[in-house]
C-alpha positions in Angstrom: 138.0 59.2 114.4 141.3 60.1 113.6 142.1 56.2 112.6 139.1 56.8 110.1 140.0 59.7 108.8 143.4 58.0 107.9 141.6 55.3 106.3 139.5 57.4 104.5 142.0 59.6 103.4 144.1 56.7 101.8 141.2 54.6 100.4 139.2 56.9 98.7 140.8 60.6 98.7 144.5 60.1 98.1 143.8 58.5 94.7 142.1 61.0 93.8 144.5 63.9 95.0 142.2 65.2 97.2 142.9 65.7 101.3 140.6 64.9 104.1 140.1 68.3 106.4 137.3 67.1 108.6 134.6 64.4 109.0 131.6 63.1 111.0 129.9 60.2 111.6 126.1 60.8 110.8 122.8 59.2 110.3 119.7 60.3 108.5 117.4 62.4 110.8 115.0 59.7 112.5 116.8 56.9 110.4 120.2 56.6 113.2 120.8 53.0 112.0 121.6 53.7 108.6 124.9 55.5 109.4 127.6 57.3 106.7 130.5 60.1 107.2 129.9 63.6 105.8 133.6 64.4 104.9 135.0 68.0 104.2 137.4 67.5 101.2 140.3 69.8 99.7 141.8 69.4 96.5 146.3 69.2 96.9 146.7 71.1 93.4 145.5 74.5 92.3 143.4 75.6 92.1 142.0 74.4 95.3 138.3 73.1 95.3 136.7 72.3 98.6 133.6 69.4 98.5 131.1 68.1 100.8 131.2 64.0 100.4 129.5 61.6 101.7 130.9 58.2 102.4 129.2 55.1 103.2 130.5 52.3 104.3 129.5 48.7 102.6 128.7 45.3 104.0 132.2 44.4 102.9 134.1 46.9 105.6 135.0 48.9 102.8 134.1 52.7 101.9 132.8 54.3 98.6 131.5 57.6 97.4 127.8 58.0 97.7 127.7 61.4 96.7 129.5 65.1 96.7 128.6 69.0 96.8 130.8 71.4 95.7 131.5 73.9 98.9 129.8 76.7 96.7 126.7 74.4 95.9 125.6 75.1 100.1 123.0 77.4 100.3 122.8 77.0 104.3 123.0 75.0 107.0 120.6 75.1 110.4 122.0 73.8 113.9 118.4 73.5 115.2 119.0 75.6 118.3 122.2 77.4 119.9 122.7 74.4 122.1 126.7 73.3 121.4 125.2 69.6 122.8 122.3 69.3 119.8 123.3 66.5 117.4 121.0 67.5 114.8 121.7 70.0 111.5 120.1 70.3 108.4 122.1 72.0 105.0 120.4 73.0 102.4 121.7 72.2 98.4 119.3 71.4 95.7 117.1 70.4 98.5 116.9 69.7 101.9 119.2 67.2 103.7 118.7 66.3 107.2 121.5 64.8 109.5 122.1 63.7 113.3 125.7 63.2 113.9 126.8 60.7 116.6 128.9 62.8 118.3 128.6 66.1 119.7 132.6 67.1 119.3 132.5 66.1 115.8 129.4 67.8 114.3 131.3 71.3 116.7 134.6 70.3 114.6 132.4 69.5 111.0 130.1 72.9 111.2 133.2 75.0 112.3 135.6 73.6 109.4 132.4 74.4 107.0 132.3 77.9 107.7 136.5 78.9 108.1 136.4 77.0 104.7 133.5 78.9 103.2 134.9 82.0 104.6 138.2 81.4 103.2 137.5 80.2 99.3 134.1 81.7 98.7 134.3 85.0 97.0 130.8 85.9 96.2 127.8 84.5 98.1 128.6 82.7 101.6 126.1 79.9 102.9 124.0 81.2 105.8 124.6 79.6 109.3 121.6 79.4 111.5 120.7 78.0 115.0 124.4 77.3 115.8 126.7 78.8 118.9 128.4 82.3 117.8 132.0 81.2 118.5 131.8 78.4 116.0 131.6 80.8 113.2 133.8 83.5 114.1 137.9 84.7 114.5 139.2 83.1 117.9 139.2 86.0 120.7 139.9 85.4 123.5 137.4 87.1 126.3 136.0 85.3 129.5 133.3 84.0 128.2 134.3 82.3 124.9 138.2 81.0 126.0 137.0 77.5 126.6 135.1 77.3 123.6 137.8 78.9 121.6 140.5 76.8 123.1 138.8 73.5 122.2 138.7 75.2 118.8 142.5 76.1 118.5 143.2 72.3 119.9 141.3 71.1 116.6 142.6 74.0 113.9 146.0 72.5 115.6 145.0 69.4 115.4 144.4 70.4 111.4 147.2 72.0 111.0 149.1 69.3 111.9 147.5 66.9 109.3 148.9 69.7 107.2 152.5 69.3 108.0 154.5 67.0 105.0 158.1 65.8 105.6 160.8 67.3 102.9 161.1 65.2 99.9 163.7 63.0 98.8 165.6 65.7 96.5 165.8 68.4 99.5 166.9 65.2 101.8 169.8 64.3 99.3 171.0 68.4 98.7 171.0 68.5 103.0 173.4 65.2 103.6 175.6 66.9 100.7 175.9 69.7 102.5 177.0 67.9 105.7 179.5 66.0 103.7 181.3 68.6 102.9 182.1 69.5 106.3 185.5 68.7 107.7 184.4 67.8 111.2 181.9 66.1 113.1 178.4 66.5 113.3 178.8 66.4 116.4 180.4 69.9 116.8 176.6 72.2 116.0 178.8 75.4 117.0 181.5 75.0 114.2 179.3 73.5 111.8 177.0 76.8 112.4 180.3 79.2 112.1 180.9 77.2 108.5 177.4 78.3 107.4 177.7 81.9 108.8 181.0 82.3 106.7 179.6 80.9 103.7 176.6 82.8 103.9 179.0 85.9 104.4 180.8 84.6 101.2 177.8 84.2 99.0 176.6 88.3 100.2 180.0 89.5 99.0 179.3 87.6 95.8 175.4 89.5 95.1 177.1 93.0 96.0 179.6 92.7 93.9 177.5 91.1 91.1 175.0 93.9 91.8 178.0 96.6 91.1 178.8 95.7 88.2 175.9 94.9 86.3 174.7 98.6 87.2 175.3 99.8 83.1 172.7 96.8 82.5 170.1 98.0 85.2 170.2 101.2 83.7 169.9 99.9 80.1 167.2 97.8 82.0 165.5 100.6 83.0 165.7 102.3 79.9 163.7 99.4 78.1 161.1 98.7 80.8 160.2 103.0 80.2 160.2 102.8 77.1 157.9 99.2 77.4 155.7 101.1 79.6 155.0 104.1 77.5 154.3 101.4 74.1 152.1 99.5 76.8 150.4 102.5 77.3 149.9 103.3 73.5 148.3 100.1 72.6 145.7 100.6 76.1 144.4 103.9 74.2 144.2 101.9 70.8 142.6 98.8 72.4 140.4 101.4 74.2 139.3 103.1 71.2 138.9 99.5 69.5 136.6 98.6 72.4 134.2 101.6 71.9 134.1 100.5 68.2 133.2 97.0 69.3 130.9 98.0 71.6 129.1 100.4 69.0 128.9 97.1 66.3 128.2 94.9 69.6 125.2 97.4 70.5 124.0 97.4 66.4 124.5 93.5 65.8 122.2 93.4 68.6 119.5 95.5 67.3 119.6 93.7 64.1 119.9 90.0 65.4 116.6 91.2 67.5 114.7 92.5 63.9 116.0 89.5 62.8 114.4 87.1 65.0 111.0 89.0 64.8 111.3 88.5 60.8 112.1 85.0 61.8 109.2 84.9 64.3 106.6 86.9 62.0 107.4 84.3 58.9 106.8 81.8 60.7 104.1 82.8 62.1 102.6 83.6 58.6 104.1 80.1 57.1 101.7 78.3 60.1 98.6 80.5 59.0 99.2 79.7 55.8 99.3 75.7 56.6 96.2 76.0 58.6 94.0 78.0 56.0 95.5 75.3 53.4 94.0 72.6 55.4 90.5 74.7 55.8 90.0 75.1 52.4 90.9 71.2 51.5 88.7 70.0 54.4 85.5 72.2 53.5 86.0 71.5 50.0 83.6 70.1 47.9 84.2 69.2 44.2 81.3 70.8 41.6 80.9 67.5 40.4 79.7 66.5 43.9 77.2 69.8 44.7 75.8 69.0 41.4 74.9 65.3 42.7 73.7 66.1 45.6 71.2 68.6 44.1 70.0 66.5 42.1 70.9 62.9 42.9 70.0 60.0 40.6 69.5 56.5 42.0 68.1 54.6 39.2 71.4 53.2 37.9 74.4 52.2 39.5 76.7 54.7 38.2 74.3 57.4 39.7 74.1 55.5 42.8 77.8 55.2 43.4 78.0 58.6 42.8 75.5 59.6 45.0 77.6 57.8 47.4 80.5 59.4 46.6 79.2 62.7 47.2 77.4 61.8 50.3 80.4 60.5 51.9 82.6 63.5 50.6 80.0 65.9 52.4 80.2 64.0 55.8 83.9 64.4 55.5 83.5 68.0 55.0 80.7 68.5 57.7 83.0 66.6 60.5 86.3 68.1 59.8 88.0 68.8 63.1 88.8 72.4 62.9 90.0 74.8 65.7 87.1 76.0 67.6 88.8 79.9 67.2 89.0 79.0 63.3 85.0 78.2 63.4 84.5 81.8 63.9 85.4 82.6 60.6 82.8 84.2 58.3 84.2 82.1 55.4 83.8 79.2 57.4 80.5 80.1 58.9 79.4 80.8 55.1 80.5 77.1 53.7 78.6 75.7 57.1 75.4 76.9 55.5 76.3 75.7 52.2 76.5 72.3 53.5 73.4 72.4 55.3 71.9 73.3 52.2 73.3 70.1 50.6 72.7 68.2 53.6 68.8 68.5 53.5 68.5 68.2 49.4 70.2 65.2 49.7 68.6 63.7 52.6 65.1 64.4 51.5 66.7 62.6 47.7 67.1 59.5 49.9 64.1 59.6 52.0 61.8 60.5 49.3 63.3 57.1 47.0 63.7 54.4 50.1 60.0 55.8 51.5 58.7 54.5 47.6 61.0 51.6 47.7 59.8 50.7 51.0 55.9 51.1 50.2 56.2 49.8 47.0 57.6 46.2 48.5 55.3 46.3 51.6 52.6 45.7 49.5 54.2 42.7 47.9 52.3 39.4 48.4 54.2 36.7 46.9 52.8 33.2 46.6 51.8 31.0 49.4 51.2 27.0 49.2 50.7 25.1 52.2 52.3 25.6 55.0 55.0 27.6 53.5 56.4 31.2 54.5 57.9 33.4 51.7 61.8 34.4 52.0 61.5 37.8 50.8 65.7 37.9 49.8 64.8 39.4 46.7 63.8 41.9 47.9 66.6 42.7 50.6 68.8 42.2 47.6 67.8 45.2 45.6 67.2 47.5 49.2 71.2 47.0 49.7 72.4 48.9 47.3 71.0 52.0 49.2 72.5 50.3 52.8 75.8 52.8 52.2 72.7 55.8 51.9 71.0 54.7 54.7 74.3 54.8 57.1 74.7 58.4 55.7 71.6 59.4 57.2 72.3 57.8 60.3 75.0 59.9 61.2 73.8 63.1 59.4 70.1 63.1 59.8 68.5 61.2 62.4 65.2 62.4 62.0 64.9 61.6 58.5 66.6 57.8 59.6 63.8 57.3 62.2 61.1 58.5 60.1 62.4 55.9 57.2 62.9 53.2 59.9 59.4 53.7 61.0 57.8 53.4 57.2 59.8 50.1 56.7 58.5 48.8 59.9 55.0 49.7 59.1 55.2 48.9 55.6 57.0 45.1 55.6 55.3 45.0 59.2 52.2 44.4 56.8 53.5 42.0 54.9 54.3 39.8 57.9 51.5 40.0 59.1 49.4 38.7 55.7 52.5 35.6 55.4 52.1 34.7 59.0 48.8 34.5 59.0 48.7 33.2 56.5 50.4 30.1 57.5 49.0 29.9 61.0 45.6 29.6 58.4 46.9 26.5 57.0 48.4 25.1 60.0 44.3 24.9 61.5 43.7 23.9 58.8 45.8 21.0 58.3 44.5 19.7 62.0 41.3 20.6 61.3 38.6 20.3 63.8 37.8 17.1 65.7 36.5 18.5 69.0 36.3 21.2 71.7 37.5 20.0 75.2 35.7 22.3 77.9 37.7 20.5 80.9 40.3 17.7 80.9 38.5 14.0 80.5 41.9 12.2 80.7 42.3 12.3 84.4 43.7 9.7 86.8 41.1 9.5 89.4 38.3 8.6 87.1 37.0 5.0 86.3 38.8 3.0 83.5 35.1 3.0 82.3 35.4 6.9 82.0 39.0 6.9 80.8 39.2 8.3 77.5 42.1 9.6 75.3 40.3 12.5 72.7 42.9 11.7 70.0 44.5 9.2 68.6 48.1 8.5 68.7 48.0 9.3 64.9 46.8 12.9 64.9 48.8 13.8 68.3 51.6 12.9 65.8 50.1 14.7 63.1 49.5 18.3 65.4 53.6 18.2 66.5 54.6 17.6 63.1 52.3 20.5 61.6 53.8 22.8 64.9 57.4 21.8 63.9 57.0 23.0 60.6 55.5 26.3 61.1 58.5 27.0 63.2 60.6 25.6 60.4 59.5 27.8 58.2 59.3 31.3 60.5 63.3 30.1 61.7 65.2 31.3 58.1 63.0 34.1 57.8 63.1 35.7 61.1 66.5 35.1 61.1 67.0 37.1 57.4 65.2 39.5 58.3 66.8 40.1 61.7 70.3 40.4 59.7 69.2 42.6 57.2 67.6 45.0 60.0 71.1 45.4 61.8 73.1 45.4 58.4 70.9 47.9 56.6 69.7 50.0 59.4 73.4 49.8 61.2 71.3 48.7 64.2 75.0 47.3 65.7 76.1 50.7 65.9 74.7 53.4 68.4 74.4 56.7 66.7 76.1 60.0 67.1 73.8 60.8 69.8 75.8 58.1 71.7 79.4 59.4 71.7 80.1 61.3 74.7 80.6 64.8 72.6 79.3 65.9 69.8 81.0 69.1 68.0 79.0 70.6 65.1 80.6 72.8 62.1 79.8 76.2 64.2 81.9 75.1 67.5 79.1 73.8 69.6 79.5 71.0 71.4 76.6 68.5 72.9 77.7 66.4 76.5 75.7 63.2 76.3 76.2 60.4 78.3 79.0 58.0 78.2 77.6 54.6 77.8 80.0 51.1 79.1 80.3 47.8 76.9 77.3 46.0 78.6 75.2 49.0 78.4 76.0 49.5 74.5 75.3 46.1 74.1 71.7 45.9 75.9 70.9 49.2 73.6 71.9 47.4 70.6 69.9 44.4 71.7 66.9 46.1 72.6 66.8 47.9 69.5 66.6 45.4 67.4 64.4 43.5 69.8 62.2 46.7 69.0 62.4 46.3 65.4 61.4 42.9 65.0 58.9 43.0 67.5 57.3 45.9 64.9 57.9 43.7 62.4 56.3 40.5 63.5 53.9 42.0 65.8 51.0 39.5 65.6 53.7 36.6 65.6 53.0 36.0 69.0 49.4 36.1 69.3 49.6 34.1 66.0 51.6 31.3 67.7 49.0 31.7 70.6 46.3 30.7 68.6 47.6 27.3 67.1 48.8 26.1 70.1 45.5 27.3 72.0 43.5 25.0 68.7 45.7 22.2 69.2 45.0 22.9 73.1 41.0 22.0 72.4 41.9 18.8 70.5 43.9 17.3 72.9 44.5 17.6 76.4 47.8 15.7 76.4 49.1 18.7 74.1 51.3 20.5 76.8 54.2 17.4 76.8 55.1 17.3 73.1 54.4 21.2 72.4 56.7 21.4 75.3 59.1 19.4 73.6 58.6 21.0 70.5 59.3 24.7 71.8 62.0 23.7 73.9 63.8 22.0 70.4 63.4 25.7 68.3 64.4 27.8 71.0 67.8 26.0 71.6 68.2 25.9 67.6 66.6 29.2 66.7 69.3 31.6 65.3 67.6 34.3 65.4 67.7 36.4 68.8 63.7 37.4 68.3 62.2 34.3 66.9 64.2 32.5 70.2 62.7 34.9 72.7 59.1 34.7 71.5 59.7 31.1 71.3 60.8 31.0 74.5 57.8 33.4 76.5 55.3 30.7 74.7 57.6 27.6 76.6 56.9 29.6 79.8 53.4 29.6 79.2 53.4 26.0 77.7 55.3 25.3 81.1 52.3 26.4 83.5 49.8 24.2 81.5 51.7 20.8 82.1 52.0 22.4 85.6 47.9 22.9 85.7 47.4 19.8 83.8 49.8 17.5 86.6 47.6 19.0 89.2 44.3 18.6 88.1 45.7 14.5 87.8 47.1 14.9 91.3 43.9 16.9 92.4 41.6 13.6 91.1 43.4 10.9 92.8 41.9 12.9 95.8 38.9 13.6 94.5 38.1 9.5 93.3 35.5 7.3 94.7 36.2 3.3 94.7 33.2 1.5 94.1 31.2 -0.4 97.0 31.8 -4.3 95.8 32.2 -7.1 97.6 35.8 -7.6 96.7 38.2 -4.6 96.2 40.2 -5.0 92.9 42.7 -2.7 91.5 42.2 0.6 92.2 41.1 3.2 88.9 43.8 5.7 89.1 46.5 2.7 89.4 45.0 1.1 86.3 44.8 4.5 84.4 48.7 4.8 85.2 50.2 3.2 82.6 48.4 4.3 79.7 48.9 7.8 81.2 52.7 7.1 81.5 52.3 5.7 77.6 51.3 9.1 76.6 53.5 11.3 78.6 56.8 9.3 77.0 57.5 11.6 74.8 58.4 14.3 77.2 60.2 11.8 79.4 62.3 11.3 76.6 62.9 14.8 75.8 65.5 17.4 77.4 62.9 18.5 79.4 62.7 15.2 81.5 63.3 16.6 84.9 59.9 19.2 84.7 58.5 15.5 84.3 59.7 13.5 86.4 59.7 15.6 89.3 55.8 15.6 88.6 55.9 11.5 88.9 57.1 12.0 92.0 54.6 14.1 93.6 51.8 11.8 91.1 52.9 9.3 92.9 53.5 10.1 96.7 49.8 10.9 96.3 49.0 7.7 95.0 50.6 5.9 97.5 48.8 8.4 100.4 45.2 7.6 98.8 46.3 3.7 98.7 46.2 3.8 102.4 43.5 5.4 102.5 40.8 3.4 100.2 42.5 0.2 101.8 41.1 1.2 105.1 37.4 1.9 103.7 37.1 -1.7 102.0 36.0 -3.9 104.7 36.2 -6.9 103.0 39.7 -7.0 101.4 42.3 -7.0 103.9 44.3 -3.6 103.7 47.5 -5.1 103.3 46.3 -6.9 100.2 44.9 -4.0 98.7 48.3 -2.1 99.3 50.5 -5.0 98.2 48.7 -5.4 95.0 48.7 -1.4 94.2 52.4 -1.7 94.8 52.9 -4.9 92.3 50.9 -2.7 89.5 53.5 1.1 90.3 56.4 -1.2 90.6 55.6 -2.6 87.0 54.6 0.6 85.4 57.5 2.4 86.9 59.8 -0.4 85.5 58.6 0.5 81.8 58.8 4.2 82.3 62.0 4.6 83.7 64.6 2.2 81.9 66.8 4.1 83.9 67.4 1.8 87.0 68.9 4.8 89.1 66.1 6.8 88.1 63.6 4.3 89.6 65.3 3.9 92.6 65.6 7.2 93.2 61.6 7.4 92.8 60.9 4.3 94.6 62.9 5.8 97.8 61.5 9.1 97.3 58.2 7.2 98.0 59.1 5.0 100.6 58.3 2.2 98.2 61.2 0.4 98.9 
């Protein structure tokens, strides 16, 4: 260690005039590999400073600081147990810092330095040794039981006090060869060169005795001016002494008034603040006279009234949801201008309600012309309701029952309106297809005789029913979709109300916990509510739509494919949300009736009788195929092919099943003929249906055709 300390000492603390007393090899308690020197550090010029470094050595081979504490910064240090052979201590600085020293010798030698050093150049407060043998940390006596201990302490305070020794300096070297030099003899010859010293010495006595003698008239004058030094010392003690009581008396009064000082200083402030606060009050609950005269008696028949009312409305909202200090609410003043508010806030909302309920009867009950299959766009009217769509917002946020009750009249009201125009024009859709027949049960079907085959309607009026269907949903698309846009616009159905927020705090302090609601929730609200609204709206839409597709339904038993078709085309174009989604329940249903109709066909091929001949032609529900397949195009060609063709497959596996089978029960026609001939006929209808080739061979394998 003494090689390291060496290094040490001239890499890192000789530049920095500082000496190296002590050090020790050390790792971090449980953490041995990461190793460092804890180094006990003196400074060469005064005044001395004593540190607590720690070194650590680099991948390089070299040393650098890693940190220091000054010797007064220890606030302890814990051995762990009296046992001289523990490795571990502890010292305490800003915090705790654990160590475990590699050798047993050195952490005796580090802990042992610490304290003569802490004994020696701390005045005031000494660190507090713990857990550490009693003869490291005290004076060296010698008794029985400590003198081995003590003496491997002396060998190391030797050992220190020899890094303490320094060789005389050039200058002293120089005045001691001089000094030789001047000798006559040899160097050789200690005794005479000793007597020449002695004599000078002698010489240089004489010299200070006599020099003492004579100057005896100066000590004495000497004297004379340190007395009379002393006695003007002790003159200016009593006046600095009497200047120090008058100090301490102004010290003691500058006090007292720096203190009232800083309470003036505190208590203006104080006031300054108040006054800031009450400021803002009284411009928050303000409210112009021009205003409380508007909202008492509001006028909405022109537009200057109605921005003013607007104007006013808004300025009270402002008002009403200030954000005030809950200990400010308490004010009677403020409590006071709450009421007045309150006041305003029901005079003006029963204004509004009271205008939009008239507003919102008075259109209900509007007709407007109808001609044909037409349905009125009533954007007239939405025009002159959203002027009062600023009014309307107001008393979401500041009146919610009054809101709902107005939401509920215009529902009712226009909900009659709708309900005269679509009906309206479902009217003139029957009417427009008219009546040819009333179908009881399907007479198109498969399995019946090409005798019995019928169609009920011509390809004409089939054409003629999806044309009339595609126009009424024309015309319910733009207005639906208005009307759906005005809703949310006018009636801020986008935006949940107040009820909504997560805390509510009214003008008196109280405060309302509702619940917090995410995104996706907010959104589903917001869709369902205006769901809800239209649905009010359009109520008999529905049933409406029900009806003409149920009339078409009893002309024509081939209706499902292009009504399918049809509703499938509006819902992917349909704009608005509710038109698509009633749309869309009717496609379901539309759905289950090709699905019914498909299985009544598959459920005759079963159910058909070939007649007894003597020669087996071609069968009736192979014949009936291709005009059935004629029919059904439309839906083939349509985006709803696959419901379709995954219906020929099943039409046909069956057909090819009942092949067999009313091949084996003609005795007169070989079976294979029968089959080979029913196969010629599919593979020819299936050849026009699906121009597709990989769509017929898909079908073909799926029946085992090919």
């Amino acid at each position: 260690m003494t090689s390291i300390g060496r290094i040490l000492q001239k890499e890192i603390f000789q530049p920095n005039e500082e000496r190296l007393i002590t050090c020790c090899l050390v790792g971090k308690y449980l953490k041995k590999k990461k190793s460092s020197f804890l180094c006990i550090v003196s400074s060469t010029s005064a005044p001395i400073n004593i540190s607590i470094v720690q070194i650590k050595q680099t991948d390089k081979q070299s040393f650098k600081r890693k940190r220091s504490w000054a010797l007064a910064e220890l606030k302890s240090l814990d051995g762990h147990n009296d046992s001289p052979d523990t490795q571990e201590f502890d010292m305490l600085f800003d915090k705790v810092y654990r160590w475990t020293a590699s050798n047993i010798k050195e952490r005796q030698s580090f802990i042992h330095n610490l304290w003569r050093q802490a004994k020696k150049h701390i005045l005031k407060e000494m660190p507090t040794f713990k857990n550490v043998p009693i003869t490291w940390i005290t004076e060296y006596t010698m008794t029985p039981e400590n003198k081995f201990e003590n003496a491997d302490l002396m060998e190391m305070d030797n050992e220190n006090d020899d890094e303490d020794f320094q060789a005389i300096t050039e200058k002293e070297q120089e005045d001691l060869m001089n000094l030789m030099q001047e000798c006559k003899f040899s160097i050789g010859n200690a005794e005479a060169f000793m007597e020449a010293l002695v004599d000078e010495l002698s010489m240089l006595d004489e010299k200070n005795v006599h020099c003492v003698l004579s100057s005896e008239k100066q000590v004495d004058s000497l004297m004379k001016n340190l007395n009379e030094a002393i006695e003007e010392t002790e003159r200016l003690e009593m006046l600095l002494d009497s200047y120090d009581e008058i100090l301490c008396h102004v010290k003691e009064t500058m006090e007292k008034m720096e203190k009232k000082n800083s309470m003036i200083s505190i208590a203006n402030r104080n006031n300054q603040l108040l006054l800031e606060e009450l400021e803002k009050i009284v411009t928050r609950l303000n409210l112009s006279h021009k205003h409380q005269k508007t909202l008492e008696d509001a006028d909405f028949t022109n537009p200057a009234g109605m921005k003013d009312a607007i104007e006013a409305g808004n300025a009270l909202k402002d008002a009403m949801n200030s954000n005030i200090d809950k200990a400010l609410l308490q004010m009677s003043a403020v409590q006071e201008q709450k009421r007045r508010f309150e006041k305003y806030k029901e005079m003006f909302a029963r204004s509004i309600s009271r205008q939009l309920n008239n507003l919102f009867i008075h259109y209900g009950n509007y007709k407007g012309k109808l001609e044909g299959i037409s349905m009125p766009v009533h954007s007239n009217i939405h025009s002159d309701l959203s002027s009062y769509m600023e009014l309307m917002h107001w008393l979401k946020v500041m009146d919610q029952k009054s809101y709902r009750q107005l939401k509920n009249v215009y529902t009712d009201s226009f909900g009659k309106l709708y309900e005269t125009n679509v009906r309206s024009l479902i009217e003139s859709a029957r009417d427009k297809i008219g009546v040819t027949q009333t179908l009881t049960s399907p007479v198109s079907l498969l399995g019946q005789d090409k005798d019995a085959w019928t169609l009920e309607i011509s390809d004409t009026n089939r054409k003629k029913y999806d044309t009339i269907l595609d126009q009424v949903l024309t015309q319910l698309e733009p207005v639906c979709l208005q009307e759906q846009m005005f809703c949310v616009k006018f009636f801020q159905l986008d935006v949940l109300s107040p009820s909504s927020k997560n805390t509510l705090t009214t003008l008196d302090g109280a405060e309302v916990q509702v619940e917090v609601l995410s995104p996706r929730l907010v959104e589903k609200q917001i869709n369902e509510d205006v769901r809800n609204m239209m649905t009010n709206l359009f109520s008999c839409l529905k049933s409406e739509l029900d009806s003409l597709i149920d009339h078409i339904k009893r002309q024509d038993s081939f209706y499902c494919m292009y009504v399918l078709v049809r509703l499938n085309d509006h819902v992917m174009s349909a704009k608005s949300t509710f038109l698509s989604n009633t749309i869309g329940s009717l496609l379901i249903e539309v759905k289950r009736s090709l699905d019914q109709f498909m299985q009544n066909q598959i459920e005759s091929i079963a159910d058909y009788k070939p007649p007894r001949r003597a020669k087996c032609g071609i069968l009736a529900y192979v014949l009936n195929l291709e005009e059935f397949a004629t029919h059904a195009d439309c839906l083939l060609k349509s985006d709803r092919r696959a419901d379709l063709e995954k219906w020929y497959t099943r039409l046909l596996d069956k057909m090819i099943e009942y092949i067999a089978v009313h091949s084996n029960e003609h005795n007169k026609t070989p079976s294979q003929v029968i089959k080979m001939g029913m196969a010629i006929n599919i593979f020819s209808v299936l050849s026009s249906i699906f121009l597709n080739l990989s769509s017929l061979l898909y079908i073909l394998l799926t029946l085992e055709i090919v």
